[in-house]
Backbone as CSV, one residue per row, in Angstrom:
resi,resn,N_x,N_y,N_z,CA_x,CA_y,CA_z,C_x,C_y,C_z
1,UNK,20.245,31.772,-9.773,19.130,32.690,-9.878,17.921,32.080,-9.175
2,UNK,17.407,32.809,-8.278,16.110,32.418,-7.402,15.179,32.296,-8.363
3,UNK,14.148,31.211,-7.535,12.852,30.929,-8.593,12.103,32.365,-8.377
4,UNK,10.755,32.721,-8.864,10.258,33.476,-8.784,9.054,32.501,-7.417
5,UNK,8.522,33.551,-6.668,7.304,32.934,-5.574,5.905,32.611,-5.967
6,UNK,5.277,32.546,-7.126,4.207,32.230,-7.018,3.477,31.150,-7.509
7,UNK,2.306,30.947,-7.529,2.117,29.887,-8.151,2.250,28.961,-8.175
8,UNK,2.010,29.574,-9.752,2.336,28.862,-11.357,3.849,28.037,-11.258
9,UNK,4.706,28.932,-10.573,5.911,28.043,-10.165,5.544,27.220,-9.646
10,UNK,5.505,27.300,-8.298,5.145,26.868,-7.547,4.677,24.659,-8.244
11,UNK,3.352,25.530,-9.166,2.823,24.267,-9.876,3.520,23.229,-10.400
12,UNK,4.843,24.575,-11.271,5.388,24.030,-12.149,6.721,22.779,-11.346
13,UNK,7.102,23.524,-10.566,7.669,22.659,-9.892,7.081,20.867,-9.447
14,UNK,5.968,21.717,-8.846,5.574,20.442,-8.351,5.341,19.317,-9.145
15,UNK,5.036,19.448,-10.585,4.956,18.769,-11.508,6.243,18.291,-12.206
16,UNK,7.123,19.001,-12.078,8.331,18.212,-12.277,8.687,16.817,-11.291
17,UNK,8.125,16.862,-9.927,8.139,16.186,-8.741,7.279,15.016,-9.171
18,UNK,6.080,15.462,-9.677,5.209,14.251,-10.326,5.992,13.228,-11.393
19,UNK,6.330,14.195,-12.551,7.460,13.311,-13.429,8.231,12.774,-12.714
20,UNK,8.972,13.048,-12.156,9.753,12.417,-11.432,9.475,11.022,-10.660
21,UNK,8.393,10.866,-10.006,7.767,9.948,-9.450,7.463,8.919,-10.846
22,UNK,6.153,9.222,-11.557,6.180,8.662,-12.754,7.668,7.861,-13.319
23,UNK,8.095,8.564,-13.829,9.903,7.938,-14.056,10.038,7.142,-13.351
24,UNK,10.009,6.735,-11.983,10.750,5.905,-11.167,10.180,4.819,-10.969
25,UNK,8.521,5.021,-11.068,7.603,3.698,-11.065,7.871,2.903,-12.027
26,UNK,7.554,4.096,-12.992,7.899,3.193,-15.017,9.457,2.367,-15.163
27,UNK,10.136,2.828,-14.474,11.860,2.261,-13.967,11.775,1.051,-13.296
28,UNK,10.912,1.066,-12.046,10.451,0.001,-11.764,9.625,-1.002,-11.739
29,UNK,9.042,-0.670,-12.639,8.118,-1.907,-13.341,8.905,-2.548,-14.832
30,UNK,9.935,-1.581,-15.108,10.730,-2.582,-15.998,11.558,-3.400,-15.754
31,UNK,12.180,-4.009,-14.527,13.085,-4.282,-13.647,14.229,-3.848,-13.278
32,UNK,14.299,-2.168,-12.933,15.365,-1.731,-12.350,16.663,-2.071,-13.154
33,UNK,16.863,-1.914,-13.841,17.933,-2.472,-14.960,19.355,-2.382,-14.655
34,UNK,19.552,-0.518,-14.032,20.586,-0.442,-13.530,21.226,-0.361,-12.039
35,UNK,20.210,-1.314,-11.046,20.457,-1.339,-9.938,21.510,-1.856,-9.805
36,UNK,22.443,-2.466,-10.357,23.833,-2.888,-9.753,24.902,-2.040,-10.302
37,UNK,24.764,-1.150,-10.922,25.871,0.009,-11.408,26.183,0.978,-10.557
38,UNK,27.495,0.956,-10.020,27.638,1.550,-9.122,27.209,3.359,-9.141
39,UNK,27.531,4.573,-8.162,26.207,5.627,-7.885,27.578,6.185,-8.963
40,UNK,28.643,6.293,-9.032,29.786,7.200,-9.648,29.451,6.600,-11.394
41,UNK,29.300,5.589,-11.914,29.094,4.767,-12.992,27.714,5.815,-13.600
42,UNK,26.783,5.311,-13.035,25.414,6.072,-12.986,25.352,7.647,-13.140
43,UNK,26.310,8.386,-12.616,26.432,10.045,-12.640,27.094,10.085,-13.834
44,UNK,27.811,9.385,-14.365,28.915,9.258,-15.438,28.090,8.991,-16.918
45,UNK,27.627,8.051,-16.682,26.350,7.403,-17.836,25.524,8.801,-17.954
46,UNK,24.751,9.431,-16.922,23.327,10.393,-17.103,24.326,11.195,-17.807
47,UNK,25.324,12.165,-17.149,26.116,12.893,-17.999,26.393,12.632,-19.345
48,UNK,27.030,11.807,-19.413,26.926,11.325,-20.890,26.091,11.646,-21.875
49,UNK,24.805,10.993,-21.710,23.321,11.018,-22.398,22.716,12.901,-22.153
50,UNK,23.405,13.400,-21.123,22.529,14.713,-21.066,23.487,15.538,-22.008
51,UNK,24.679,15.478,-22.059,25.478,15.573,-23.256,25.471,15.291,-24.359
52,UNK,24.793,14.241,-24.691,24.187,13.729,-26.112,23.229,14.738,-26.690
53,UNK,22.096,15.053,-25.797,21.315,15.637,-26.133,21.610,17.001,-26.072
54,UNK,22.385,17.870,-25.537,22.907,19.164,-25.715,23.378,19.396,-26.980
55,UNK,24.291,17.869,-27.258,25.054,18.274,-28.781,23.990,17.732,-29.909
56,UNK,22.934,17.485,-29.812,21.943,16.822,-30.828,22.731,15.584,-30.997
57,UNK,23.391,14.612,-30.302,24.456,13.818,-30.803,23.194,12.468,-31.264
58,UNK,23.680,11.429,-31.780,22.460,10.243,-32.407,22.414,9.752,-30.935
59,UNK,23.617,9.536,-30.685,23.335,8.347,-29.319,22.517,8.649,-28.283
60,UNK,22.171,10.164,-28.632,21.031,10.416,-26.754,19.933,9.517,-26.993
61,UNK,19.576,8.850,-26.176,18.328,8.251,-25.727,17.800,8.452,-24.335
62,UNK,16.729,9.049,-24.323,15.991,9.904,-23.586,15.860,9.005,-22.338
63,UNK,15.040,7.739,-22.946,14.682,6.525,-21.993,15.750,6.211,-20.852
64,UNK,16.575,6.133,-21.536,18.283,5.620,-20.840,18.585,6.710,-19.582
65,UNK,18.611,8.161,-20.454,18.429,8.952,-19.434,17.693,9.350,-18.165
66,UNK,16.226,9.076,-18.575,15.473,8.891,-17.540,15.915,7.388,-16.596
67,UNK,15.999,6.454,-16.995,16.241,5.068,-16.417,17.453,5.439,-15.420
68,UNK,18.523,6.210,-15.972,19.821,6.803,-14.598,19.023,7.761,-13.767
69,UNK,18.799,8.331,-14.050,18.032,9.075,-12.923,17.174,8.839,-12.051
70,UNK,16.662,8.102,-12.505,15.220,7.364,-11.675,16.198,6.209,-10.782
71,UNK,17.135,5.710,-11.168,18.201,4.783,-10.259,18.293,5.686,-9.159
72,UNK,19.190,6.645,-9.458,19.805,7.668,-8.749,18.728,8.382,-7.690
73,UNK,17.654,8.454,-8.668,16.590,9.179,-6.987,16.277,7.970,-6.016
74,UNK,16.209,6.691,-6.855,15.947,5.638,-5.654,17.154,5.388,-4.530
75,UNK,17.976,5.811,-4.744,18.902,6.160,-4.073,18.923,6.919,-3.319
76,UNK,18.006,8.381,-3.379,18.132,9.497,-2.889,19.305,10.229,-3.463
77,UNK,19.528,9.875,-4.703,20.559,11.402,-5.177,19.987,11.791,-5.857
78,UNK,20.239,13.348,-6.288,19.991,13.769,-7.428,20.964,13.345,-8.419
79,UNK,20.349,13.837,-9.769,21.305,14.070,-10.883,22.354,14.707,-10.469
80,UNK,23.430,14.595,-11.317,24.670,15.254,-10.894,24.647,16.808,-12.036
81,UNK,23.350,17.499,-11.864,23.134,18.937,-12.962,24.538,19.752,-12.307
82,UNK,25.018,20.182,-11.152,26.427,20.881,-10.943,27.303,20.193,-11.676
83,UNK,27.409,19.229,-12.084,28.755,19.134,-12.660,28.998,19.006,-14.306
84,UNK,27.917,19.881,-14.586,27.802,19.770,-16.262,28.446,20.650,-16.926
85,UNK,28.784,21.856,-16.065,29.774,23.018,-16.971,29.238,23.670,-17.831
86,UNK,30.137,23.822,-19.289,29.021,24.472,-20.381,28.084,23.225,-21.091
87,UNK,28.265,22.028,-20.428,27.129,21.234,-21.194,25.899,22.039,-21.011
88,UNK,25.894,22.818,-19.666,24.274,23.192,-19.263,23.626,24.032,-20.258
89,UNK,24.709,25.274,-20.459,25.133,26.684,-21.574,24.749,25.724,-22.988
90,UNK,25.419,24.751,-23.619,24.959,24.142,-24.846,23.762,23.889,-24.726
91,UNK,23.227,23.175,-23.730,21.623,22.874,-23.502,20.342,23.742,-24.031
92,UNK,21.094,24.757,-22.954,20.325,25.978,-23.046,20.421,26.736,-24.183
93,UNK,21.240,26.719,-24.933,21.412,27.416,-26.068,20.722,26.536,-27.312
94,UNK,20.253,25.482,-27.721,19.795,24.248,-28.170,18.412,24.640,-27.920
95,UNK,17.877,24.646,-26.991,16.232,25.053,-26.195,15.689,26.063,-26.835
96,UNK,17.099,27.412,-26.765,16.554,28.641,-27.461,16.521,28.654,-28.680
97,UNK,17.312,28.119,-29.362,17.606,28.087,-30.620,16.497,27.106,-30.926
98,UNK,15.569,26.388,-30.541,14.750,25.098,-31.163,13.250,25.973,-31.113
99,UNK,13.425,26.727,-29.838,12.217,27.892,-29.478,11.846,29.099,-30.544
100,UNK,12.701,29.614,-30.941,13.016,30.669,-31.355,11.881,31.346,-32.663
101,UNK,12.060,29.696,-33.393,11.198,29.548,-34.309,10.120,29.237,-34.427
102,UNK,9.576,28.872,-33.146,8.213,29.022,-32.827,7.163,29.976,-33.398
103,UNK,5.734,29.409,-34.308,5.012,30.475,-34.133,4.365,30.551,-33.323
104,UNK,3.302,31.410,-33.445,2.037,31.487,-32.124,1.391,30.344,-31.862
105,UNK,1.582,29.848,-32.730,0.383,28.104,-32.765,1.548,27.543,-31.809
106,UNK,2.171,27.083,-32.524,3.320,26.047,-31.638,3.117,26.661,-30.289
107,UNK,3.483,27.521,-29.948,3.373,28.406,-28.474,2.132,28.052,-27.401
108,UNK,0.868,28.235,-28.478,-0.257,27.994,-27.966,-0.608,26.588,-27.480
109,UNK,0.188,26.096,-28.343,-0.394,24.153,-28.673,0.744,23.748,-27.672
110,UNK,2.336,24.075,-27.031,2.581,23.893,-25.679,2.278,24.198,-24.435
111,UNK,1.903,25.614,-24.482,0.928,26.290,-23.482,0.047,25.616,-22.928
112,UNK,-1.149,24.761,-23.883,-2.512,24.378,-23.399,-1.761,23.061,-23.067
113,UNK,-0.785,22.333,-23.670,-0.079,21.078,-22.691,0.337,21.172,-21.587
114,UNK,1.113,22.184,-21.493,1.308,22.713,-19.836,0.535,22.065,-18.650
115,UNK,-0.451,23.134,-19.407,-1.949,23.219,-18.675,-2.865,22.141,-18.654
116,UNK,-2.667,21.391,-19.490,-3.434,19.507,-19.726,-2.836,19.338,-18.336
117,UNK,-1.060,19.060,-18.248,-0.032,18.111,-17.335,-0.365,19.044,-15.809
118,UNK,-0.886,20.295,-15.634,-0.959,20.795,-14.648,-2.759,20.706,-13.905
119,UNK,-3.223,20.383,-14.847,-4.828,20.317,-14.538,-4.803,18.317,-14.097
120,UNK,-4.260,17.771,-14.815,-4.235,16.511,-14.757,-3.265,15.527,-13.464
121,UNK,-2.242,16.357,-13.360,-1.469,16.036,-11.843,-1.061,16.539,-11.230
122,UNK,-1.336,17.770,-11.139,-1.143,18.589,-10.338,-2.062,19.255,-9.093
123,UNK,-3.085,19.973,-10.070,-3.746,20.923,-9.489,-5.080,19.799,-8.809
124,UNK,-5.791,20.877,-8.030,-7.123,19.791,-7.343,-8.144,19.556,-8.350
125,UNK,-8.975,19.136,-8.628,-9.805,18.758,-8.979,-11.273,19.525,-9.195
126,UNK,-11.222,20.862,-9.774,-12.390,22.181,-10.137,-11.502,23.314,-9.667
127,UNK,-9.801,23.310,-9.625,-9.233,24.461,-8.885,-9.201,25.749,-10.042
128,UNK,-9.008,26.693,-9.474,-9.034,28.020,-10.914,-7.905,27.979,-11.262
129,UNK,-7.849,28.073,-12.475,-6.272,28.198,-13.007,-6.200,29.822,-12.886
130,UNK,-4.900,29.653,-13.579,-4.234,30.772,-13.209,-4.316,31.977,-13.957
């Protein structure tokens, strides 16, 4: 499914790009931990952990997860997200189901975080939001 063109996407994206960066510095200022694991080891491990967290399992650790990935972009790969199957479908179903119960506050009080992480590394500096 195509993104939508404007923006706010647009933003939103780009701020995923920021995390992303972030992640990889914070990766490397801890000493690269898993630079000698080979790139198939590494796709195998993130899977794992992104599977953890689909099934609420104890063992996900977020950190760990980020730490393979941030390997993997220093590499220039992505995550291996095609080869997750219905892990993606559990994910997503986990997200909605955690959402669902949201009231307006909760809603509001992620909303204006959004908008903190998009005013703060994203956008220019007096730009109009949206």
């Amino acid at each position: 499914m195509p993104l939508p063109k404007d923006k706010l996407t647009d933003e939103i994206l780009a701020l995923f790009e920021v995390k992303k960066m972030e992640a990889i510095a914070s990766y490397r200022a801890r000493g690269q931990a898993y630079q000698a694991e080979t790139t198939d080891a590494l796709k195998a491990k993130w899977i794992a952990q992104i599977t953890a967290m689909a099934d609420a399992a104890p063992g996900f650790d977020q950190q760990l997860m980020n730490d393979y990935e941030a390997e993997l972009g220093i590499r220039g790969i992505q995550a291996p997200a095609d080869e997750l199957g219905d892990v993606l479908e559990r994910l997503c179903a986990r997200s909605k189901s955690r959402t669902a119960s949201w009231t307006q506050e909760d809603m509001e009080r992620h909303d204006a975080q959004l908008e903190q992480d998009l005013d703060t590394k994203v956008r220019p500096s007096g730009s109009n939001k949206n």
